[in-house]
C-alpha positions in Angstrom: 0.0 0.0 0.0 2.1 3.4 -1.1 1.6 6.2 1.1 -0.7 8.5 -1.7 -3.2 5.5 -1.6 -3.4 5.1 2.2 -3.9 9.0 2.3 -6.8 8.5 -0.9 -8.7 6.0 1.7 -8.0 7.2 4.8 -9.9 10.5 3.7 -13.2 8.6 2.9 -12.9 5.5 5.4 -16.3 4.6 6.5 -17.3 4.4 10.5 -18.9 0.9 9.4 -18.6 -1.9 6.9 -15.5 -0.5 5.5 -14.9 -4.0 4.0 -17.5 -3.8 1.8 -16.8 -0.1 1.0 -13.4 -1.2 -0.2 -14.7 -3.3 -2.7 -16.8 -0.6 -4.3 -15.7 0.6 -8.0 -15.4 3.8 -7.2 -12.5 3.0 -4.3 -11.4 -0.3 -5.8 -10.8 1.7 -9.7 -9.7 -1.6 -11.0 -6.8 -2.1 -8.0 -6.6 -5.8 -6.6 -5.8 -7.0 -3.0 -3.3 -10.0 -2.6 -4.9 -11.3 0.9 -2.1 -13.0 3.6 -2.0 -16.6 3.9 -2.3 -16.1 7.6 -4.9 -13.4 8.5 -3.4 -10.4 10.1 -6.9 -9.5 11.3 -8.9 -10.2 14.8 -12.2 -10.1 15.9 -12.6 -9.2 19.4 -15.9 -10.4 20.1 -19.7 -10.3 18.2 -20.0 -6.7 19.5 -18.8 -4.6 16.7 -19.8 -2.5 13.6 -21.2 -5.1 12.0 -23.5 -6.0 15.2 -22.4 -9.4 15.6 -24.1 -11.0 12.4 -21.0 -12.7 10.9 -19.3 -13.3 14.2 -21.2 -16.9 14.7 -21.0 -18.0 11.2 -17.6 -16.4 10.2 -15.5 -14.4 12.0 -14.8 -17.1 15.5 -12.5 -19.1 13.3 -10.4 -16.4 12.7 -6.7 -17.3 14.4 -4.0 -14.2 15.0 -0.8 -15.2 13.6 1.2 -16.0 16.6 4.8 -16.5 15.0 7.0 -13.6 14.7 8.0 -13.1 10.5 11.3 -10.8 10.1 9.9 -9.3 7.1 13.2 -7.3 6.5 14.9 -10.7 5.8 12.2 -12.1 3.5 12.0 -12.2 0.0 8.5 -10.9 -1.2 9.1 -9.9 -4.5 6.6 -12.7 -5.7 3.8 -10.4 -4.8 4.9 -7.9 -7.5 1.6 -8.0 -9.8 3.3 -9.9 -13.0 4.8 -13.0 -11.2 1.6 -12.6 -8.4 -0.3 -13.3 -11.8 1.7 -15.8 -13.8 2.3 -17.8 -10.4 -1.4 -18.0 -9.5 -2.4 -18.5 -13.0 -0.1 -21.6 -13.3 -1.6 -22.7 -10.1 -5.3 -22.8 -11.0 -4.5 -23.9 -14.8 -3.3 -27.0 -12.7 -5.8 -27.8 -10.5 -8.1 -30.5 -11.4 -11.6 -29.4 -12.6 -14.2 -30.3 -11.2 -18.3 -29.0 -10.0 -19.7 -28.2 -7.3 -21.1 -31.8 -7.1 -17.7 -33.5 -6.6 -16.3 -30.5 -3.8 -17.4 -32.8 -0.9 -15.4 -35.6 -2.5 -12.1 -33.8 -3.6 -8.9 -36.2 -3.2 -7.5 -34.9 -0.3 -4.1 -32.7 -0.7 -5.0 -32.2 -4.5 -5.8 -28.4 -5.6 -9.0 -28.6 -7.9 -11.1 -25.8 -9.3 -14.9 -25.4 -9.7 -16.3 -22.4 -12.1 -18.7 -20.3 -11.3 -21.0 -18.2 -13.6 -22.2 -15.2 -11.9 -22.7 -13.9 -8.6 -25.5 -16.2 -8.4 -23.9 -18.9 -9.0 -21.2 -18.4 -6.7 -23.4 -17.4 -3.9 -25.1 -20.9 -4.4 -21.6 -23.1 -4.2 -20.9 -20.9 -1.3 -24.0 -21.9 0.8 -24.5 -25.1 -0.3 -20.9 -27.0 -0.5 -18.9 -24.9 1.2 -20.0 -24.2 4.5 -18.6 -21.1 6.4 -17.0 -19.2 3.7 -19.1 -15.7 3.2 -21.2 -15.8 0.3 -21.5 -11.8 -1.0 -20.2 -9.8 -3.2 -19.9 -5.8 -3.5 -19.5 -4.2 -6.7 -19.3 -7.5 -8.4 -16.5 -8.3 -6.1 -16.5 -11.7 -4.3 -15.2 -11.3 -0.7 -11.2 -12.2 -0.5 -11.4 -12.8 -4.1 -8.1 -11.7 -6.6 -9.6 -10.9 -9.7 -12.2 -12.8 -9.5 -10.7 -15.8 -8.2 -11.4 -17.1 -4.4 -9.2 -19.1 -2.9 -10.5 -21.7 0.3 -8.1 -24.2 2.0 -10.4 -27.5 1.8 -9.7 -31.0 2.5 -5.7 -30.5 2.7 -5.7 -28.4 -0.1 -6.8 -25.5 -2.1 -10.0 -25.3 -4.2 -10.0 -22.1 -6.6 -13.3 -20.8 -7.5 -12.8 -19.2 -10.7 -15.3 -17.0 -13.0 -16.2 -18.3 -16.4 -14.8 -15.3 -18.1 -11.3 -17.0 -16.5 -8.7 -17.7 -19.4 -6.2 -19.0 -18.1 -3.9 -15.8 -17.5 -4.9 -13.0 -14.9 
């Protein structure tokens, strides 16, 4: 996040949901988020801005990370936006297709990937096969996706949920 961009959101940060006001066109303008492995978030409790509707459902599973990352001595120059993209691309283009059918029976500690047509559609995989990941989307932006593509850790592995306008490159 470069300085003139945390100064650009800081100015119109919202008291509430500012999740969902980050993925709004009009702040997003086309930008993408790569999301930690580890969450560097915490929920305190179901009292908060949101009034405790996701806490239940979502928001008690989130863990702290609790190990200490000397990010001086690490090399994160994979996150530049050209090998972010080629490296995630390679990673879904290798994943084993499947639908939404075959999710509760994906060979464990083998990435697949399950298309989804619209909002819609994701919204339905979401409730129905995939239990506890949070089904909306703002702006026609699915939560913790990376354009377009959301990643869940599932049965010792990762299953990619990718839009059908997906073509193999980001």
């Amino acid at each position: 996040l470069t300085n003139d961009t945390g100064l650009e959101l800081v100015g119109g940060w919202p008291g509430i949901y500012w999740d969902d006001w980050m993925r709004g066109p009009e702040v997003r303008k086309g930008r993408q988020c790569v999301f930690p492995e580890v969450s560097r978030t915490f929920t305190f409790g179901a009292q908060g801005t949101s009034g405790g509707q996701f806490y239940k459902d979502h928001l008690i599973h989130m863990a702290l990370n609790r190990h200490l990352i000397d990010w001086e001595a690490e090399d994160i120059s994979y996150l530049q936006t050209d090998k972010y993209d080629k490296a995630l691309a390679a990673r879904v283009n290798a994943a084993t297709t499947i639908t939404p059918d075959q999710i509760p029976g994906m060979p464990h500690g083998k990435d697949a990937r399950v298309t989804y047509a619209d909002e819609k559609a994701f919204e339905k995989i979401a409730k129905d096969r995939l239990k506890g990941i949070m089904q909306d989307a703002r702006g026609g932006v699915q939560r913790a996706s990376y354009k377009g593509v959301v990643q869940v850790k599932h049965n010792g592995a990762v299953l990619f949920l990718v839009p059908a306008s997906y073509t193999g490159t980001l």
